[in-house]
C-alpha positions in Angstrom: 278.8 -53.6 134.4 278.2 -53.1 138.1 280.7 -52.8 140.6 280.4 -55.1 143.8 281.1 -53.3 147.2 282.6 -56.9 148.2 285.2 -56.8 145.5 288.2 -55.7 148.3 287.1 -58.3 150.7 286.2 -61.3 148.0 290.1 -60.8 146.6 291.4 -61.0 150.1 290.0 -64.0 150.8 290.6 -65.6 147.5 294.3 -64.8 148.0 294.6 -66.6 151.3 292.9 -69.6 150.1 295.2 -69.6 147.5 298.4 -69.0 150.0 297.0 -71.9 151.9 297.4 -74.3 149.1 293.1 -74.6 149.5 292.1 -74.8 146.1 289.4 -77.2 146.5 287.0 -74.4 146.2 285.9 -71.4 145.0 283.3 -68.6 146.6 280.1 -67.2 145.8 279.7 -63.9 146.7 278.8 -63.7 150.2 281.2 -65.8 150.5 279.4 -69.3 150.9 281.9 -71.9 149.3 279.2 -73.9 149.4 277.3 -72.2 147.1 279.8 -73.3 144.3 279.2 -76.7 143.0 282.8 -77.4 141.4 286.5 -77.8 142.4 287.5 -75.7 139.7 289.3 -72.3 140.9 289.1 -69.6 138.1 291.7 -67.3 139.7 291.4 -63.9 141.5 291.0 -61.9 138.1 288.1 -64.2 136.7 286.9 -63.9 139.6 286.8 -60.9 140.4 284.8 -59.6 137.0 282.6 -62.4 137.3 281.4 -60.8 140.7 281.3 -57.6 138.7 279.7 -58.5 136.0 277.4 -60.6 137.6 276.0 -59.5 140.9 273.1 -61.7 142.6 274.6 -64.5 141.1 273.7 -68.2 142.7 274.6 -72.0 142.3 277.8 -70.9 140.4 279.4 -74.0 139.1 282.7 -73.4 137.3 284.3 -75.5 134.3 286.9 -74.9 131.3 286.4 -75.4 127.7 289.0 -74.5 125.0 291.2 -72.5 127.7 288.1 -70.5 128.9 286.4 -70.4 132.1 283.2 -71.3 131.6 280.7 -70.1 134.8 277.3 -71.8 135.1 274.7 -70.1 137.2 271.2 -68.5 138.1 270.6 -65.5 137.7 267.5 -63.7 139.2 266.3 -67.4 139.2 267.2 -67.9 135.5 270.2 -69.7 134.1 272.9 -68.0 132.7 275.9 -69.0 131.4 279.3 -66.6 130.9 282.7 -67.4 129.4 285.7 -65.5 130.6 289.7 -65.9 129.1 292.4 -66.4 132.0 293.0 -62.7 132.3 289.5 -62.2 133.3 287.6 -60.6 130.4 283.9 -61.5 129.6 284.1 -63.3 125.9 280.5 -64.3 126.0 277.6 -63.3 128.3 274.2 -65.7 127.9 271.2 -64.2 130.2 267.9 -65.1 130.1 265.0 -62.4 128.5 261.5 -62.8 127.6 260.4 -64.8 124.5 257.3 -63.1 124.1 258.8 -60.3 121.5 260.3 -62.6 119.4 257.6 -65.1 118.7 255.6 -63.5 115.6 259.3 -63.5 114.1 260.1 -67.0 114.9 256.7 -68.1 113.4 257.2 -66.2 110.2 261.0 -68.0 110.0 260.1 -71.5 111.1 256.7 -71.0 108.7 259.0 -70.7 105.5 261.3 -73.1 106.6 258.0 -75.5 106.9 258.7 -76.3 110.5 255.5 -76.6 112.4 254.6 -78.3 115.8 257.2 -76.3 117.4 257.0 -74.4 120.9 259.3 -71.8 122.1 261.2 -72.9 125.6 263.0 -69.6 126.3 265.5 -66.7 125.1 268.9 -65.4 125.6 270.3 -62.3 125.4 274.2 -62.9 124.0 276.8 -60.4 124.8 280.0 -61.1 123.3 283.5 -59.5 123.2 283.8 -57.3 120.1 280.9 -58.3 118.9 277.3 -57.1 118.6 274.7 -58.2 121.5 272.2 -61.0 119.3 269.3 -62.6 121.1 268.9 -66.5 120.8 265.4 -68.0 120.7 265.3 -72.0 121.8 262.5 -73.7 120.1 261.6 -77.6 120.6 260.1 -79.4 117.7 259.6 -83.5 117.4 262.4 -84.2 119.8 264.8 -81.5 117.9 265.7 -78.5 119.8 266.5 -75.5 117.2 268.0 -72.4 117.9 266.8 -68.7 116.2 268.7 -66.3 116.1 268.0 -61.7 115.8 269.6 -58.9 115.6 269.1 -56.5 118.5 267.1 -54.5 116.4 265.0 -57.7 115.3 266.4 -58.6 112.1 266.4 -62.5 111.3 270.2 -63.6 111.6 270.4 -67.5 111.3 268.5 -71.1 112.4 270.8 -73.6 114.1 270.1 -77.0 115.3 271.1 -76.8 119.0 273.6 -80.4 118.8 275.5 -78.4 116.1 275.6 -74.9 117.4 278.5 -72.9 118.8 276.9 -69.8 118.4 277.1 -69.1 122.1 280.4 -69.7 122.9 283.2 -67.4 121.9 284.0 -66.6 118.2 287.7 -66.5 116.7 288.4 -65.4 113.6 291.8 -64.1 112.1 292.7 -60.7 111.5 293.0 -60.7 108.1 289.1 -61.1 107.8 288.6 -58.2 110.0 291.1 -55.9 107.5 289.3 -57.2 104.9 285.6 -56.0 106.0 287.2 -52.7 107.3 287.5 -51.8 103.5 284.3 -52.2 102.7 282.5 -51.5 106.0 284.5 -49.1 108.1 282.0 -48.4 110.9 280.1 -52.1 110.7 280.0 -53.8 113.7 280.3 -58.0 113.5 277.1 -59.7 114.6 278.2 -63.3 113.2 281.4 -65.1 111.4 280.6 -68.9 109.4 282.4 -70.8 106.9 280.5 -73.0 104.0 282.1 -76.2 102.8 283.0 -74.1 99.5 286.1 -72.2 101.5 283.7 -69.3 101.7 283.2 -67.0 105.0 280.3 -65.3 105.8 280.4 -62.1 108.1 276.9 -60.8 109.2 277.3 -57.3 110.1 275.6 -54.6 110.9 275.6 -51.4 108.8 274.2 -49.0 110.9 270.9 -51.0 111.8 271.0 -52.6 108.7 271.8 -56.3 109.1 274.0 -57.9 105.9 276.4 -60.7 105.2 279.2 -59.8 103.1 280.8 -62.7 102.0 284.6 -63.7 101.8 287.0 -66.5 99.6 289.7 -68.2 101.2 292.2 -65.5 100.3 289.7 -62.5 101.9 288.6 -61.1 98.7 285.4 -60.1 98.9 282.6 -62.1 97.0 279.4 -60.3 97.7 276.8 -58.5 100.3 273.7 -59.6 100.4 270.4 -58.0 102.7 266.5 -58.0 103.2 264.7 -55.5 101.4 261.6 -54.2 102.6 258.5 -53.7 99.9 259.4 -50.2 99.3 262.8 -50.3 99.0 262.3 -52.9 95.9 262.6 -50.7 92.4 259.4 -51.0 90.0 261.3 -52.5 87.4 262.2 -55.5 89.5 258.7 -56.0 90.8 257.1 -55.5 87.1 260.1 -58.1 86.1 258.4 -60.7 88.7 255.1 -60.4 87.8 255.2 -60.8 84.2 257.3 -63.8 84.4 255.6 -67.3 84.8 256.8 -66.8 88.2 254.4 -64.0 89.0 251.8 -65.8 91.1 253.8 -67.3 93.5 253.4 -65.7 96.7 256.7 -64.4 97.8 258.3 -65.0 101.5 261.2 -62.7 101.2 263.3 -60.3 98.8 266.8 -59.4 98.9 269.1 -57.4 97.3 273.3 -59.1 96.6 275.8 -57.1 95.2 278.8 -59.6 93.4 281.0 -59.2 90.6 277.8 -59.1 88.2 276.7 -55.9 90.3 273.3 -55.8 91.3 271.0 -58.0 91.4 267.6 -58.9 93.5 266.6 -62.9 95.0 262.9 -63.8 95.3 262.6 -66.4 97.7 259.5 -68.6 97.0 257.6 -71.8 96.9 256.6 -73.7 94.2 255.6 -77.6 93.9 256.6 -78.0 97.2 260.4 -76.9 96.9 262.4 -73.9 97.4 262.8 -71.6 94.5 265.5 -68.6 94.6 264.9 -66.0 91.8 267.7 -63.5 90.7 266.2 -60.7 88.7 268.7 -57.9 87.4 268.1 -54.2 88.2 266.8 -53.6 85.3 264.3 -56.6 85.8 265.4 -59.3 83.8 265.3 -62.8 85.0 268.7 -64.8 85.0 268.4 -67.7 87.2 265.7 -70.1 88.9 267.9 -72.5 91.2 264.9 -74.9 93.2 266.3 -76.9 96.1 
């Protein structure tokens, strides 16, 4: 974060506004009121690390959303959106970065979720509070806008349809869950927290570079960790188990490894007959379950 050489003269003038009773508007930072298309007024510590955070920052409009500040603006000609609590910290940071690095990536997801038609419109760079930085990629497809999301190390991290996503604004969660990943990840850093209809959370991490979702019940036990596996890392055993089965010729989109109560155990993610087919093959390589969806 930069600091602003106007930062002494912005919170002087901010003060006498507000010792004037003028509250009608707020200041860019040159001090153009102008430039600020709302009659919102932040307060001097929002404020303040907004112009710190955010220097070069134009057509600020200001607005609040579930007790946040919620600053609209361009950015180097680019949108941008931040989210800042009363006392003036950043929660959530959305800048604008180039698509073009992310594109194979998105094809390969939206491939084997048999998306097609689709065009990328942009992508965001997603700096959150306590969280690790995740890049969003918008894509448009037959009137739907769908959000991907990565890891900053370009691991695939979720698909969201843009009406239902919150992904972007700032992420509570109790700390209880966060005691609860501590003892089985002490260093891992939280990328993303969801909850499923069946009272479970999920908590994407990441374990080093690794990205995994360690999954939680309603009481914080843990249920299970679950990650991609590259094509080496997948024992002999288990590949041997997949291609003598009737399974075997199916061409495979992705592997992972989940560790549960019934310890290890490796999901082939495939098509057949036009549906989804999720194959759990033990360590030692024998097939349990075919679940097609």
């Amino acid at each position: 974060m930069k600091k602003s050489k106007y930062n002494i003269w912005i919170l002087a003038v901010v003060l006498a506004l507000m010792s004037t009773g003028c509250s009608s508007d707020t200041l860019s930072e040159n001090g153009d009121a102008s430039a600020v298309t709302t009659s919102i007024n932040p307060g001097t510590l929002v404020l303040k690390a907004f112009y710190d955070d955010y220097q070069g920052a134009e057509h600020i409009s200001w607005s609040i959303k579930d007790d946040y500040y919620v600053a609209d603006f361009s950015l180097n000609t680019e949108p941008a959106t931040a989210w800042y609590s009363e006392s003036g910290e950043l929660e959530v940071g959305k800048t604008s970065v180039s698509s073009a690095k992310f594109e194979t990536a998105v094809s390969t997801v939206l491939s084997q979720m048999n998306v097609s038609g689709w065009q990328v419109k942009g992508a965001h760079q997603l700096d959150r509070k306590n969280l690790s930085t995740i890049y969003q990629v918008e894509v448009t497809e037959d009137n739907n806008d769908i959000n991907v999301y990565f890891t900053q190390y370009g691991d695939y991290i979720k698909t969201a349809y843009d009406s239902q996503d919150i992904t972007d604004e700032p992420i509570d969660f109790s700390s209880e869950l966060s005691v609860a990943l501590q003892k089985i990840f002490s260093n891992a850093v939280i990328v993303d927290v969801t909850s499923t209809s069946f009272q479970i959370t999920n908590v994407g991490i990441l374990d080093g570079v690794r990205y995994k979702v360690v999954s939680f019940d309603a009481d914080y036990s843990w249920v299970a960790t679950i990650w991609d596996l590259h094509d080496n890392e997948i024992p002999d055993v288990v590949v041997a188990g997949f291609k003598n089965s009737k399974y075997g010729s199916q061409t495979v989109n992705n592997v992972k490894a989940k560790i549960g109560s019934n310890g290890l155990n490796y999901l082939y993610y495939f098509e057949q007959e036009s549906k989804n087919v999720i194959l759990t093959i033990t360590e030692e390589g024998r097939l349990t379950s075919a679940i097609s969806y």
